[in-house]
VMD Tcl script that builds the backbone (N, CA, C; Angstrom):
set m [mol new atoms 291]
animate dup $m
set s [atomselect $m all]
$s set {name element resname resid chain x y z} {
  {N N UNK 1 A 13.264 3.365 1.525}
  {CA C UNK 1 A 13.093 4.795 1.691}
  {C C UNK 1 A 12.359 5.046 2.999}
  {N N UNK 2 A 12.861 5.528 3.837}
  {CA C UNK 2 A 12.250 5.287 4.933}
  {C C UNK 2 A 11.485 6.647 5.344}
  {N N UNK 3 A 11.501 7.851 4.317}
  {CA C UNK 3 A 10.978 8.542 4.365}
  {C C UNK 3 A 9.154 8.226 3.823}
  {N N UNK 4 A 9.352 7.412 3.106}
  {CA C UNK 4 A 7.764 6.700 3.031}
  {C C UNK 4 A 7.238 6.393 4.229}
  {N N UNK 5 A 7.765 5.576 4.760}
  {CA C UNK 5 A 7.175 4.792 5.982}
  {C C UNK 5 A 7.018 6.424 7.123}
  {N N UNK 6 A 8.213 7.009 7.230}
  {CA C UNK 6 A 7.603 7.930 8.239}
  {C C UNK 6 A 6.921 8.771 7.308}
  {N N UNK 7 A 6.286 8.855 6.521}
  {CA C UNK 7 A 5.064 9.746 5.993}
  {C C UNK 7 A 3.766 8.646 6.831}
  {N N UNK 8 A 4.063 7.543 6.357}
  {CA C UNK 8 A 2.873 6.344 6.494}
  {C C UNK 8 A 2.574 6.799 7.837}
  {N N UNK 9 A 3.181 6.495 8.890}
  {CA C UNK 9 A 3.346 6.701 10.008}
  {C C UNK 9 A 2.788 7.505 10.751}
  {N N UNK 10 A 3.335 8.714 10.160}
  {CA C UNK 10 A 2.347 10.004 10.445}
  {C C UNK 10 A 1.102 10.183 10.333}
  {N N UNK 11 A 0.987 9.556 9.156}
  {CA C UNK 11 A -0.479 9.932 8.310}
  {C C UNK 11 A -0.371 11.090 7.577}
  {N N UNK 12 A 0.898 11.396 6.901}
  {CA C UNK 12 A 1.666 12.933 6.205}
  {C C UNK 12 A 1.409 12.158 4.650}
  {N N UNK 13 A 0.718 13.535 3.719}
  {CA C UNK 13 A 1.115 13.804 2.264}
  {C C UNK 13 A 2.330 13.555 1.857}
  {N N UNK 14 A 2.986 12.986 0.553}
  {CA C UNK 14 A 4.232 13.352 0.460}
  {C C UNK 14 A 4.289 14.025 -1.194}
  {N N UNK 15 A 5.326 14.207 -1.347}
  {CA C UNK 15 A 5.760 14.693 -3.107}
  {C C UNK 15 A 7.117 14.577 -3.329}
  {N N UNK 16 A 7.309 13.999 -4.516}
  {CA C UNK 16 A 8.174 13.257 -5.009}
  {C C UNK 16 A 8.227 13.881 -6.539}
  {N N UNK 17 A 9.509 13.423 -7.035}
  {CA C UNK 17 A 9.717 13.464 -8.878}
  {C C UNK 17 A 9.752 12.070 -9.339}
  {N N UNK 18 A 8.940 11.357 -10.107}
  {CA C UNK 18 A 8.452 9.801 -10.647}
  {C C UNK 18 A 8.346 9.673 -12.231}
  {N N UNK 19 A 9.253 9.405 -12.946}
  {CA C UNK 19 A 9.466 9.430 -14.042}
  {C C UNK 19 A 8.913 10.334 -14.932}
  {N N UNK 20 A 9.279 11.867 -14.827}
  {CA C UNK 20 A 9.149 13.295 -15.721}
  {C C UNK 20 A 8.188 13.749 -15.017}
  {N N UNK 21 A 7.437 12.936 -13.641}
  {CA C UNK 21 A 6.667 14.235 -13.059}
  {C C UNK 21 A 6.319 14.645 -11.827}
  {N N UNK 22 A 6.279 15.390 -11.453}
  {CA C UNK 22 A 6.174 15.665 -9.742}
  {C C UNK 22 A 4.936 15.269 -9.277}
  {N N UNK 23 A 4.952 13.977 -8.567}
  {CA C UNK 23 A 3.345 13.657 -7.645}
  {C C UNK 23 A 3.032 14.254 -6.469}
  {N N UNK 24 A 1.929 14.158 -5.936}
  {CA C UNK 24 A 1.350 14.659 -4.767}
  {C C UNK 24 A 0.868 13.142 -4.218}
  {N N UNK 25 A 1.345 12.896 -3.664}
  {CA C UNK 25 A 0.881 11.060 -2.824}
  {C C UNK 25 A 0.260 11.284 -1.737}
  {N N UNK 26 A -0.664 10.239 -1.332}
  {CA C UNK 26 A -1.404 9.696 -0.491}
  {C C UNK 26 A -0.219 8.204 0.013}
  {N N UNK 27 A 0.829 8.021 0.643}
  {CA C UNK 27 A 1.636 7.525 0.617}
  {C C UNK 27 A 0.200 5.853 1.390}
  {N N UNK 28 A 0.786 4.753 1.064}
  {CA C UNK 28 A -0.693 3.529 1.665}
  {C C UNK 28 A 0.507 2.514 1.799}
  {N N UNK 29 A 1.263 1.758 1.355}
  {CA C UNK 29 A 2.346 0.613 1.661}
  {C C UNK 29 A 3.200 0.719 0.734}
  {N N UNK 30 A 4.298 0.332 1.194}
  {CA C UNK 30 A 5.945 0.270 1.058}
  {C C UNK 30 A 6.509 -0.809 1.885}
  {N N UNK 31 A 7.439 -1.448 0.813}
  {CA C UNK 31 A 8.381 -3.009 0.681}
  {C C UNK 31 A 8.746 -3.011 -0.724}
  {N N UNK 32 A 8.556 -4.400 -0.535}
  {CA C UNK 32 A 9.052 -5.037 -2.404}
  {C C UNK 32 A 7.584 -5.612 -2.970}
  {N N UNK 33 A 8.142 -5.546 -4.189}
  {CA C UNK 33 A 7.170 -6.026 -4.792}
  {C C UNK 33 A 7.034 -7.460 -4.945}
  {N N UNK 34 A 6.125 -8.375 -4.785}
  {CA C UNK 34 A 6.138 -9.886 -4.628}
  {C C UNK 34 A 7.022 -10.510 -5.542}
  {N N UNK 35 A 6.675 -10.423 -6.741}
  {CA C UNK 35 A 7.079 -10.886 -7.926}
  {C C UNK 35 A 8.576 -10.185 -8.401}
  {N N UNK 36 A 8.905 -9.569 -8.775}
  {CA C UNK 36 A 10.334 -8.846 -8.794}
  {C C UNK 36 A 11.026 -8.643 -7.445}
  {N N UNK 37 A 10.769 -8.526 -6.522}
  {CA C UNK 37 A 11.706 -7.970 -5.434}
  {C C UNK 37 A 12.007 -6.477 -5.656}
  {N N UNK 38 A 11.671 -5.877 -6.381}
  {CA C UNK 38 A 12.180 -4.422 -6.276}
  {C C UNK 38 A 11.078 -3.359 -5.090}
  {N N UNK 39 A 11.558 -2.723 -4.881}
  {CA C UNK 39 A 11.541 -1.839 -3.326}
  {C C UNK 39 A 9.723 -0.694 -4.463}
  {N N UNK 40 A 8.708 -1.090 -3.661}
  {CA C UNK 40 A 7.943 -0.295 -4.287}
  {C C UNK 40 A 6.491 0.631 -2.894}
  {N N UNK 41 A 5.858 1.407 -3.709}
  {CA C UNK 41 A 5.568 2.059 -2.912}
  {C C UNK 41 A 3.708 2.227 -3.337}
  {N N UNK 42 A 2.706 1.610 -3.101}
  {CA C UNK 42 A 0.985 1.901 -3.324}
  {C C UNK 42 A 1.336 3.192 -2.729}
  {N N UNK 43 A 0.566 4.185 -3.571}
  {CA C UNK 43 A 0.132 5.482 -3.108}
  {C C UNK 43 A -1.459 5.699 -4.072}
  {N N UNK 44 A -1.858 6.909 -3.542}
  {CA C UNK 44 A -3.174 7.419 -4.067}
  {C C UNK 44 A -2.716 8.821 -4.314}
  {N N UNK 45 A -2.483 9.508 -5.622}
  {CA C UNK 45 A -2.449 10.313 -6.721}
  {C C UNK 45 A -3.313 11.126 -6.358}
  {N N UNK 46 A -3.247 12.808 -5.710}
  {CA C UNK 46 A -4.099 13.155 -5.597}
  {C C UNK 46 A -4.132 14.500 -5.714}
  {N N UNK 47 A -2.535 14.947 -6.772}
  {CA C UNK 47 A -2.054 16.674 -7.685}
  {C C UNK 47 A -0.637 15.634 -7.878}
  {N N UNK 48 A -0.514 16.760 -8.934}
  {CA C UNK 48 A 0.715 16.395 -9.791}
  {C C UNK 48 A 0.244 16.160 -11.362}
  {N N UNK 49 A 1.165 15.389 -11.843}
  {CA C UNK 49 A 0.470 15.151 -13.204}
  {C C UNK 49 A 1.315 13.531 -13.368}
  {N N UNK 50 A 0.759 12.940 -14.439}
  {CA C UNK 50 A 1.200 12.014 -14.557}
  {C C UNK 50 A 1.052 11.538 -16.279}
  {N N UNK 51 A 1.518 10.316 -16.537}
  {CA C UNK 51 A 1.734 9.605 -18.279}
  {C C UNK 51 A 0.710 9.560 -18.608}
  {N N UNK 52 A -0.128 8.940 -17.790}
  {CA C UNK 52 A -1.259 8.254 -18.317}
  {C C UNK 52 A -2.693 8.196 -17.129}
  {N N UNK 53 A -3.778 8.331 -17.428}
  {CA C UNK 53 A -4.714 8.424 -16.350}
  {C C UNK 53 A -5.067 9.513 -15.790}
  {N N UNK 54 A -5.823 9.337 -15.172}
  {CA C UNK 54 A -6.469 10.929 -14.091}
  {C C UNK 54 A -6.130 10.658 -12.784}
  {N N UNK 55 A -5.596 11.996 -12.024}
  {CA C UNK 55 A -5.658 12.445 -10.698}
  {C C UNK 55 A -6.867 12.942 -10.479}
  {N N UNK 56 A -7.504 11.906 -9.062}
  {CA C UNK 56 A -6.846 11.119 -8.164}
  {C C UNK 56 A -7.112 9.933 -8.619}
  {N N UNK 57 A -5.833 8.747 -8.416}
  {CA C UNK 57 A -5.911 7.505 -8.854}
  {C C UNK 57 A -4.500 6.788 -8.057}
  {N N UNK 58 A -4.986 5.310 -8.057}
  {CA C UNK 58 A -4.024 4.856 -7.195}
  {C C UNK 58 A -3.172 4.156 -7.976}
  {N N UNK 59 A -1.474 3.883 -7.868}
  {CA C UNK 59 A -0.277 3.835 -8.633}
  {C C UNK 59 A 0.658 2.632 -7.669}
  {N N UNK 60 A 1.158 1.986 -8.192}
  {CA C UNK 60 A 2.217 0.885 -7.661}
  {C C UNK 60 A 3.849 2.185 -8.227}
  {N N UNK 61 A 4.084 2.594 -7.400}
  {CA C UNK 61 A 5.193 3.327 -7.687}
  {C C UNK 61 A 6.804 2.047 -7.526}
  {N N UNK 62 A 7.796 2.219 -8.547}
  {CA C UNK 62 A 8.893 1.599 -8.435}
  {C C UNK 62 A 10.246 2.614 -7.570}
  {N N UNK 63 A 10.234 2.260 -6.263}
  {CA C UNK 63 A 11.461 3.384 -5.620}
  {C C UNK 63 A 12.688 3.749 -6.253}
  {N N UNK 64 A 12.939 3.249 -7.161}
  {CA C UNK 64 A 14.161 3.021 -7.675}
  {C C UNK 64 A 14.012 4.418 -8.684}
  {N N UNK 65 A 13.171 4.528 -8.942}
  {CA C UNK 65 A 12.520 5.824 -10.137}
  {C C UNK 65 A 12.039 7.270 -9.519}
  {N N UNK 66 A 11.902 6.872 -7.306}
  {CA C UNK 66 A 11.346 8.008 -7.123}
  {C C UNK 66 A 12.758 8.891 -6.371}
  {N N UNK 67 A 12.512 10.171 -6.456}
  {CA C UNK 67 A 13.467 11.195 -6.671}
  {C C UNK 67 A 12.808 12.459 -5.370}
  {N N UNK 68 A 13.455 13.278 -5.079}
  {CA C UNK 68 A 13.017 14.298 -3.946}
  {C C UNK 68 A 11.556 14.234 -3.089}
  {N N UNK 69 A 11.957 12.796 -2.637}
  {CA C UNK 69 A 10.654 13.051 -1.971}
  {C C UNK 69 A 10.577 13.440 -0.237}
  {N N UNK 70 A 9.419 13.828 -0.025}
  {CA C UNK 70 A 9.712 15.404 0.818}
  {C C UNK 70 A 8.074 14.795 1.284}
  {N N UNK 71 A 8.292 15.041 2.852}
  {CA C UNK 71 A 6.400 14.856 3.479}
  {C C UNK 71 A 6.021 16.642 3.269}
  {N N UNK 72 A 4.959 16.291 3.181}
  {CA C UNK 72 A 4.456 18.006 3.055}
  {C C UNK 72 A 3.489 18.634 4.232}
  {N N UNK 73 A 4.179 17.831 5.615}
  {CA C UNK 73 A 3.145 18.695 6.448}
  {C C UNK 73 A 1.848 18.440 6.598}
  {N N UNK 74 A 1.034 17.402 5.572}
  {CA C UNK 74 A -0.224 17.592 5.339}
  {C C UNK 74 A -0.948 16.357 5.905}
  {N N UNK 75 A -1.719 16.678 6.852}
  {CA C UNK 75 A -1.988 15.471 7.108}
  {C C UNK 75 A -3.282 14.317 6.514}
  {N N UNK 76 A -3.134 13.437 6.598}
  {CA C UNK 76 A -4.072 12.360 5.647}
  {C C UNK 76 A -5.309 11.817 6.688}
  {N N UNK 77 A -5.930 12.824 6.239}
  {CA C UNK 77 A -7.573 12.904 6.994}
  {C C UNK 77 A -8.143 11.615 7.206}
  {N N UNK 78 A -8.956 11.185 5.716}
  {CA C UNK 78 A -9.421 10.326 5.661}
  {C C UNK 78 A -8.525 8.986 4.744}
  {N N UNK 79 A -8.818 8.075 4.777}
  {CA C UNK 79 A -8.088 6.775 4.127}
  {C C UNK 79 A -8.592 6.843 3.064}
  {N N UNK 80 A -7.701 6.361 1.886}
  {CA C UNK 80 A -7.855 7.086 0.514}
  {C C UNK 80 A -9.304 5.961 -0.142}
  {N N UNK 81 A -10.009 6.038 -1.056}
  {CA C UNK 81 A -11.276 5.235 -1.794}
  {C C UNK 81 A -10.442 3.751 -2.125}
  {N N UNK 82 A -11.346 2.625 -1.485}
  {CA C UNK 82 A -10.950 1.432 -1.926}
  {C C UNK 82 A -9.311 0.428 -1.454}
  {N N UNK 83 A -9.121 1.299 -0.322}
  {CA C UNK 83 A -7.872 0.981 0.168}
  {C C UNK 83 A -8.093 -0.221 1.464}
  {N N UNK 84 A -6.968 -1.146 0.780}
  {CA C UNK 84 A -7.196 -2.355 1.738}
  {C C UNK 84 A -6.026 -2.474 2.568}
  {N N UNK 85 A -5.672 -3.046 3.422}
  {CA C UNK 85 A -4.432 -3.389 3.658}
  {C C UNK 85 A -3.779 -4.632 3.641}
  {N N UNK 86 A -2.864 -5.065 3.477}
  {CA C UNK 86 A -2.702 -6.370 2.986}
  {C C UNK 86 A -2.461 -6.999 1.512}
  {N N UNK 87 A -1.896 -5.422 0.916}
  {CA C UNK 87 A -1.139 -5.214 -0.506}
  {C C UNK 87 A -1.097 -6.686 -1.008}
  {N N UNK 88 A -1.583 -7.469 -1.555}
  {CA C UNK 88 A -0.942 -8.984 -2.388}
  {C C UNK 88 A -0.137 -8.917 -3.208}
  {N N UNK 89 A 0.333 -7.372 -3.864}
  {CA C UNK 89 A 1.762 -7.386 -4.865}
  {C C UNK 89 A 2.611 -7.130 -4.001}
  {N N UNK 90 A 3.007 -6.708 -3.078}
  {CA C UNK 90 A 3.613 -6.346 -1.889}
  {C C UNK 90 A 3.986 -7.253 -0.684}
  {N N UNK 91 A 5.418 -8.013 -0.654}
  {CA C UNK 91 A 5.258 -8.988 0.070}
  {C C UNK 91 A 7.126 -8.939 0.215}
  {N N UNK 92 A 7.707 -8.540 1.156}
  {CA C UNK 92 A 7.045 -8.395 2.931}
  {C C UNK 92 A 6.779 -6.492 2.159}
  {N N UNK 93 A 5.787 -6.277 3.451}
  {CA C UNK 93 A 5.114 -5.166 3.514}
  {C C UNK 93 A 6.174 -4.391 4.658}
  {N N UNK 94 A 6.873 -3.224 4.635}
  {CA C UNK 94 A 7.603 -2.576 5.558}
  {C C UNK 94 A 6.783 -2.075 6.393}
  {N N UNK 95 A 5.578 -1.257 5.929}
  {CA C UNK 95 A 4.831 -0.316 6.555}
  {C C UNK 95 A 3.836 0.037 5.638}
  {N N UNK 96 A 2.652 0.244 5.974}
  {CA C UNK 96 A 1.473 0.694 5.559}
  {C C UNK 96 A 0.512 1.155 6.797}
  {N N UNK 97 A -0.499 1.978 5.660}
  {CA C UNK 97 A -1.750 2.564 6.518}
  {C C UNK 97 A -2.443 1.584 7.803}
}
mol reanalyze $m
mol bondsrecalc $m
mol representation Tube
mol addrep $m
């Protein structure tokens, strides 16, 4: 999704539909995931709603599940709490913060 990476890029918000609910992301790295190979996306949760947990919180999103996602213009001030780079579920890494 290469609309991740140019959010990353930017340093742009994005929002998406992720299994029944519309997020507000802090978009942080995008690739595959080490262990499965499927195409995934670290973000930091920060409006929207979600299954389980509180916003703001950080999420291993599966791309395969995410749906209209759209940068919102917004730009990403500060780097989200506890963010490293160098994802270890994430391997190869396309792009990150």
């Amino acid at each position: 999704m290469s609309v991740i990476c140019d959010a990353i890029n930017a340093r742009q918000l994005i929002r998406f539909y992720y299994r029944g609910h519309w997020r507000k992301v802090v978009p942080a790295a995008h690739g595959h995931h080490a262990t499965t190979g499927n195409g995934v996306m670290r973000g930091y949760q920060v409006g929207g709603t979600r299954n389980t947990g509180i916003v703001p919180d950080w999420g291993m999103f599966d791309t395969r599940f995410i749906s209209g996602v759209e940068m919102l213009g917004e730009d990403i001030i500060q780097t989200p709490p506890g963010y490293r780079p160098g994802d270890s579920h994430i391997n190869p890494v396309h792009c990150e913060l």
